[in-house]
FIGUKOL-681501 format. One record per atom (N, C-alpha, C): x, y, z; residue in three letters; residue number from 1. Coordinates in nm, 4 decimals, decimal comma. Layout:
// FIGUKOL-681501
        c1        c2        c3  code  pos
         X         Y         Z   Ala  NUM
...
// end
This chain:
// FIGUKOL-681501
        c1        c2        c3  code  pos
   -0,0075   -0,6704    3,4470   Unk    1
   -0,0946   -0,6007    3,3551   Unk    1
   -0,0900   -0,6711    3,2193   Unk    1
   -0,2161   -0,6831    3,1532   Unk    2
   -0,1982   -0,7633    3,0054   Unk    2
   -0,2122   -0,6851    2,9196   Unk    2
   -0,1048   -0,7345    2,8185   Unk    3
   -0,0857   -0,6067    2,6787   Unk    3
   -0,2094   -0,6289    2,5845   Unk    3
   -0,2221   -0,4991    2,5602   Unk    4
   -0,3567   -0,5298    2,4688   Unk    4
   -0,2932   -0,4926    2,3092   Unk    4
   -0,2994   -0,6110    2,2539   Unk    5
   -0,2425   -0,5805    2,0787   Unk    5
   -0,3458   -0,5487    1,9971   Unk    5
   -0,3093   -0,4871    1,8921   Unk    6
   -0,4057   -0,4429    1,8126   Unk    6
   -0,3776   -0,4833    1,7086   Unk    6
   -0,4653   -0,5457    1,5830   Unk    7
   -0,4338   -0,6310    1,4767   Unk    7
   -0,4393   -0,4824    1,4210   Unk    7
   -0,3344   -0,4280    1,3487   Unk    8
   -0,3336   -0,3431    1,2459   Unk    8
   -0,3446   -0,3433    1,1486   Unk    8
   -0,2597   -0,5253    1,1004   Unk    9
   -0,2576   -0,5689    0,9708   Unk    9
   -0,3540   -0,5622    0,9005   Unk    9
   -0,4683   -0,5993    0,9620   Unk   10
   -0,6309   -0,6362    0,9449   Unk   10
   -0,6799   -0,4912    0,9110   Unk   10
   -0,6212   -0,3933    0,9539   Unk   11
   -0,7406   -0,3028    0,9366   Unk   11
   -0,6503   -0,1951    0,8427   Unk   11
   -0,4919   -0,1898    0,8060   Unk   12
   -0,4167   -0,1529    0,7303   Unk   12
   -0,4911   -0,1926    0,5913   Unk   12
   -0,5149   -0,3577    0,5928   Unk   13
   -0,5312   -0,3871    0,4969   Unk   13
   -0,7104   -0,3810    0,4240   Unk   13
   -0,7869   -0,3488    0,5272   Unk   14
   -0,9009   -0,2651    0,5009   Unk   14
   -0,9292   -0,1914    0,4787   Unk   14
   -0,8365   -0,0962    0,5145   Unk   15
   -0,7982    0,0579    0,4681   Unk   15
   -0,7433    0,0504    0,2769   Unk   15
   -0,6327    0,0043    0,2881   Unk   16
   -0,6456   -0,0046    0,1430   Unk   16
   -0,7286   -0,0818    0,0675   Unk   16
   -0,8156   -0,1964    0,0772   Unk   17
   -0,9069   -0,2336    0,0237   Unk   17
   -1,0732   -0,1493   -0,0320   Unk   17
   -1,0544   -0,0210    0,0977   Unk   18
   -1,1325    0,0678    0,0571   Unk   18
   -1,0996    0,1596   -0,0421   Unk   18
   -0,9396    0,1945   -0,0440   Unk   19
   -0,8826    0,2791   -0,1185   Unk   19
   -0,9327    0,2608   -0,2761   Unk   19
   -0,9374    0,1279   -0,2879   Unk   20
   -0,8879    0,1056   -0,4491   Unk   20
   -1,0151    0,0078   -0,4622   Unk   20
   -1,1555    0,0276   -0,3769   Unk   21
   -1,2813   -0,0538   -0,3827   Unk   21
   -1,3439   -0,0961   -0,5261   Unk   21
   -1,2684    0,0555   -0,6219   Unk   22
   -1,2937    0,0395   -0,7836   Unk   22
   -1,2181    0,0331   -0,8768   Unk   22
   -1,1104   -0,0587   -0,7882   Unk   23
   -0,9850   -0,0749   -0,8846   Unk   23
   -0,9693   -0,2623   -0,8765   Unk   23
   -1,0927   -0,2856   -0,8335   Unk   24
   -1,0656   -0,3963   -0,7947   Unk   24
   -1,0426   -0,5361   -0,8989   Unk   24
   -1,1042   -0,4666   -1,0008   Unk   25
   -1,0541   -0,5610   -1,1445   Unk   25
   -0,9307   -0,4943   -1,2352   Unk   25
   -0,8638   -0,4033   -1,1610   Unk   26
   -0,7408   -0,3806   -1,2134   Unk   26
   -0,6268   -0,4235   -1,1738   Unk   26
   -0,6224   -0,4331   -1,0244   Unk   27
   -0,5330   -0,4641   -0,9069   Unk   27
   -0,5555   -0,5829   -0,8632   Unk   27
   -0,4596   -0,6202   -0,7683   Unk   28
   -0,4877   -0,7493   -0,6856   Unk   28
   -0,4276   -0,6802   -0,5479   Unk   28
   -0,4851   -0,6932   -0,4757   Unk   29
   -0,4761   -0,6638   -0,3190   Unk   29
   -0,4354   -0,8234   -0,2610   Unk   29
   -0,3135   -0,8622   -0,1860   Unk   30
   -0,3222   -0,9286   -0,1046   Unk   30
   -0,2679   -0,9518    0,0201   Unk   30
   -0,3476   -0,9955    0,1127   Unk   31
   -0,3315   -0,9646    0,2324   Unk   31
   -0,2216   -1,0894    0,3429   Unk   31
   -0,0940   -1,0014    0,3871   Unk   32
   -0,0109   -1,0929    0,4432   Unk   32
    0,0187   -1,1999    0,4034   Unk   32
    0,1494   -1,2296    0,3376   Unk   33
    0,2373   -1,3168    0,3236   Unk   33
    0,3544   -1,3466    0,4063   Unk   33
    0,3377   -1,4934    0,4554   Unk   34
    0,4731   -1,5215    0,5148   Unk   34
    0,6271   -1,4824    0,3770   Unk   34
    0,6752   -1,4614    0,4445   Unk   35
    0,8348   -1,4884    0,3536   Unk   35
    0,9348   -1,5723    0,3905   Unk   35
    0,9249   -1,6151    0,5152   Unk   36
    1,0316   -1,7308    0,5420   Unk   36
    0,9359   -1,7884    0,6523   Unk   36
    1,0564   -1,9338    0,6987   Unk   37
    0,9963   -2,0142    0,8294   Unk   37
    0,9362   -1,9060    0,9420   Unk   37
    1,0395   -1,8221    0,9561   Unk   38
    1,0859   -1,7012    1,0574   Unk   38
    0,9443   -1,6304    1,0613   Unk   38
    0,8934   -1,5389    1,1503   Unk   39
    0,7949   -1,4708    1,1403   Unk   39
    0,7568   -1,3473    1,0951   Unk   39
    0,8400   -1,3375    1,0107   Unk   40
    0,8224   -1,2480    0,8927   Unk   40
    0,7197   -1,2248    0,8039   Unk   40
    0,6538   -1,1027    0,8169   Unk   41
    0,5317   -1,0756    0,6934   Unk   41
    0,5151   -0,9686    0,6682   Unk   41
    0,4980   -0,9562    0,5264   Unk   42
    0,4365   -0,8274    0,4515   Unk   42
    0,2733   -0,7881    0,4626   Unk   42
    0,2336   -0,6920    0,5057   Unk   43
    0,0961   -0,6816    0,5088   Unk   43
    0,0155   -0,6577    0,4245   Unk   43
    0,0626   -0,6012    0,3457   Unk   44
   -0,0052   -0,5912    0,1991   Unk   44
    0,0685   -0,6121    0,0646   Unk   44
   -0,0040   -0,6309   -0,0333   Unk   45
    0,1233   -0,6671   -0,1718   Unk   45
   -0,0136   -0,6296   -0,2501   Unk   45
    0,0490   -0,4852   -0,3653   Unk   46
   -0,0652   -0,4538   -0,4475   Unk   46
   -0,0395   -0,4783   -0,5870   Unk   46
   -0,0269   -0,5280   -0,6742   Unk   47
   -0,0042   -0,5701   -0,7568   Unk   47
   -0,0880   -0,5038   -0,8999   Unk   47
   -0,0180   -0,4313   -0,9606   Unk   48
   -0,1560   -0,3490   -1,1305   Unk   48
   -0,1010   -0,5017   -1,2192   Unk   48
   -0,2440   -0,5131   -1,2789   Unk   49
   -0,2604   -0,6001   -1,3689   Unk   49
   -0,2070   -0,5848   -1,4676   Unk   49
   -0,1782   -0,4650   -1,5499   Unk   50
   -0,1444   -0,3959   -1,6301   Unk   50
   -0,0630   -0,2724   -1,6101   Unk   50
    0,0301   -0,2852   -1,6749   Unk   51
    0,1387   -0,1938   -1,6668   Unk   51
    0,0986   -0,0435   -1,7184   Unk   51
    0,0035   -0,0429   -1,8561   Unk   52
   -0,0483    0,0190   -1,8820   Unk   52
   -0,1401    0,1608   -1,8372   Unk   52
   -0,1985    0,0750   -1,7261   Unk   53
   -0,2924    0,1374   -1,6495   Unk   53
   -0,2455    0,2453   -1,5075   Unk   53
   -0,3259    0,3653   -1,5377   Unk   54
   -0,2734    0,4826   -1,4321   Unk   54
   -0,3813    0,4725   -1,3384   Unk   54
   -0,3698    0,4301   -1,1727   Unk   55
   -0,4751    0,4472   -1,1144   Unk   55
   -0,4674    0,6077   -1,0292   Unk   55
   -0,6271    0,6158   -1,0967   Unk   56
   -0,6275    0,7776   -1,0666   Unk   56
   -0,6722    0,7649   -0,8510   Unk   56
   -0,5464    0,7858   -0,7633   Unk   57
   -0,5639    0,7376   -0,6408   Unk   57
   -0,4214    0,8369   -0,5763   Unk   57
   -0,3942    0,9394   -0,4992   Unk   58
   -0,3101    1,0104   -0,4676   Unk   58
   -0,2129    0,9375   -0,4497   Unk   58
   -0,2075    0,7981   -0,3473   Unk   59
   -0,1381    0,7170   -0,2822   Unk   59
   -0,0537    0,6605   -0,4187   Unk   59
   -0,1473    0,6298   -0,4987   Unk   60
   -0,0544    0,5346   -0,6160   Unk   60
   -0,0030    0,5848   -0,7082   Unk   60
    0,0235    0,7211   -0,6653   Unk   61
    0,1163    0,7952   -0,8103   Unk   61
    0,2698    0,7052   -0,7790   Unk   61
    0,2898    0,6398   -0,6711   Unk   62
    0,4206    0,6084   -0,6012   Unk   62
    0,4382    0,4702   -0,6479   Unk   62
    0,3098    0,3921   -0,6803   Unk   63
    0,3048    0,2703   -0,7379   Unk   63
    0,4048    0,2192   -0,8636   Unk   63
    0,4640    0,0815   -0,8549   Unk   64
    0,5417    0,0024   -0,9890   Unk   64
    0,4596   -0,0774   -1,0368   Unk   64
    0,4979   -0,2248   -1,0784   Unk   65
    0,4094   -0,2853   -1,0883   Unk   65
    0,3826   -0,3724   -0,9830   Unk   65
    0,4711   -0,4037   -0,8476   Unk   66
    0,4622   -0,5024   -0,7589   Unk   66
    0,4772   -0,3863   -0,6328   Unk   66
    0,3779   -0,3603   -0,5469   Unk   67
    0,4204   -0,2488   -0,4507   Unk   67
    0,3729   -0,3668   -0,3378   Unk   67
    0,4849   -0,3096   -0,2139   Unk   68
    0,5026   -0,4399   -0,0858   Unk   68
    0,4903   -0,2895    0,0194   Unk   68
// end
């Protein structure tokens, strides 16, 4: 029987790209980074431009300035 995988990453990271569709010159969204040789990756890395700035978004009351 063949396993059927599902790219989650891809659609994790579409999901939050919708989240914050008008935050998009505040934030930086980016999608999967290796971290070593090894196959290791983060799927998303959200980054506020400004420390300053409160994004009005339920999810990101939890936000720093580098969220992984």
């Amino acid at each position: 029987m063949d396993e059927i995988t599902n790219d989650w990453h891809s659609d994790f990271y579409a999901a939050i790209r919708e989240i914050f569709k008008n935050e998009k010159d505040k934030i930086d969204i980016i999608q999967e980074q290796f971290l070593s040789k090894e196959p290791l990756r983060i799927d998303v890395i959200v980054v506020k431009k400004n420390d300053d700035y409160g994004i009005d978004k339920q999810i990101a009351r939890i936000f720093k300035k580098y969220n992984i």
